[in-house]
N, C-alpha and C positions, 0 to 999 in steps of 0.2 A: 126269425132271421132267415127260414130258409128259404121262406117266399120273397126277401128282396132279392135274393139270388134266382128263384124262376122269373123274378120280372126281368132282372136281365138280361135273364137268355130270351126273354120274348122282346128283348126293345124297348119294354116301358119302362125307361132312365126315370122319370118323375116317381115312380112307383115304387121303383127299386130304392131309388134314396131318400124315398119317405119312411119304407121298412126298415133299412138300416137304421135311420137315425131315429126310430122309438125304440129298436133293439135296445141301441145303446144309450138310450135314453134310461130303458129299465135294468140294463146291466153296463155299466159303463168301464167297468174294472172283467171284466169278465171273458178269459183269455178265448173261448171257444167263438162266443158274440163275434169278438176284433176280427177272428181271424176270417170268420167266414164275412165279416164288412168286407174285408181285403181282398176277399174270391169276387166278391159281388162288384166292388169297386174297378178291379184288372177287368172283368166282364163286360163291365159298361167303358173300357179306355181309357180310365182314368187312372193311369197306373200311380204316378206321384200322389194321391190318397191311396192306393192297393199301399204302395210301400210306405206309408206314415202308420196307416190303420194296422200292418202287420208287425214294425214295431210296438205297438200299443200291447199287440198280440204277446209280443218276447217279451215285454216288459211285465206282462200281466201273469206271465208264468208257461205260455205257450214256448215251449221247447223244442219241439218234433221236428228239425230241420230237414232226416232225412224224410218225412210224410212232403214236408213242404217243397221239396228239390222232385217230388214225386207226383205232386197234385197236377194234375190237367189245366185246376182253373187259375193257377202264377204261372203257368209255362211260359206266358212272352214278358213274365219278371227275372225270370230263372238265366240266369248268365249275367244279367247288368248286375253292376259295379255295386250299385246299393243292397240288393239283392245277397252278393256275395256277402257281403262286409257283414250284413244284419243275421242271413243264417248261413253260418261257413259248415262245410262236407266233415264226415268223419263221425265217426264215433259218440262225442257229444249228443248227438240228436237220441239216440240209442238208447244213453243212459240216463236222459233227460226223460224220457218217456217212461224208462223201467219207474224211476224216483216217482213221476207223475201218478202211474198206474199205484203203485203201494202208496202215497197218500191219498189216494181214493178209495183204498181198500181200509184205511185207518178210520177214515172220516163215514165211510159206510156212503149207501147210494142217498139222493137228496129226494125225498116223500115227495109223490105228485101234490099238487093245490087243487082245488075244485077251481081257483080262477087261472091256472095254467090249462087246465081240459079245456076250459071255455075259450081259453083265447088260443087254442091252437083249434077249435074248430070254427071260430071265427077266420082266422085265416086261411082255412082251407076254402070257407066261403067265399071270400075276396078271393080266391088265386081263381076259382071257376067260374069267376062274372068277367 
């Protein structure tokens, strides 16, 4: 996922939205996947996907309003209407994170795969060609 986000920042739109969409190909429910679609997606100016993809994000369990009132890459999401309405200021985002962190600590960390190694140095190869 986080190489369709450097292809953004390099300009390659085809590249960058080929990465997201196997992201979420392979994790489609997957609140971290959505959200960093949504960075990738605001990246390349396509804000109306930034803000569908970052609902997917809250709906998938992505809480963190204030991370996301915070982030660099929603900054020119951050004040529109939709934006407000989807992650509102205050406290929630706080508690939403604390809740998030302790059901991570319940569930325990998630074991690497031998085919997660492989496919993340697969992509490091694709980001340097």
């Amino acid at each position: 996922m986080l190489l369709a986000g450097r292809y953004a920042e390099m300009g390659r739109e085809e590249d960058s939205r080929r990465e997201a969409q196997f992201a979420l190909a392979l994790r489609p429910n997957d609140s971290s996947v959505l959200y960093n679609c949504a960075c990738a997606y605001r990246r390349l100016g396509a804000a109306r996907e930034a803000i569908e993809t970052l609902r997917k994000a809250w709906e998938a369990s992505f809480k963190d309003s204030e991370w996301a009132r915070r982030d660099p890459d929603l900054a020119l999401l951050q004040g529109t209407p939709e934006f407000e309405v989807l992650l509102p200021a205050g406290r929630q985002g706080l508690r939403a994170k604390r809740q998030h962190k302790a059901a991570v600590a319940r569930r325990g960390p998630r074991p690497a795969t031998r085919r997660s190694a492989s496919r993340s140095r697969a992509c490091a190869a694709r980001a340097r060609a």
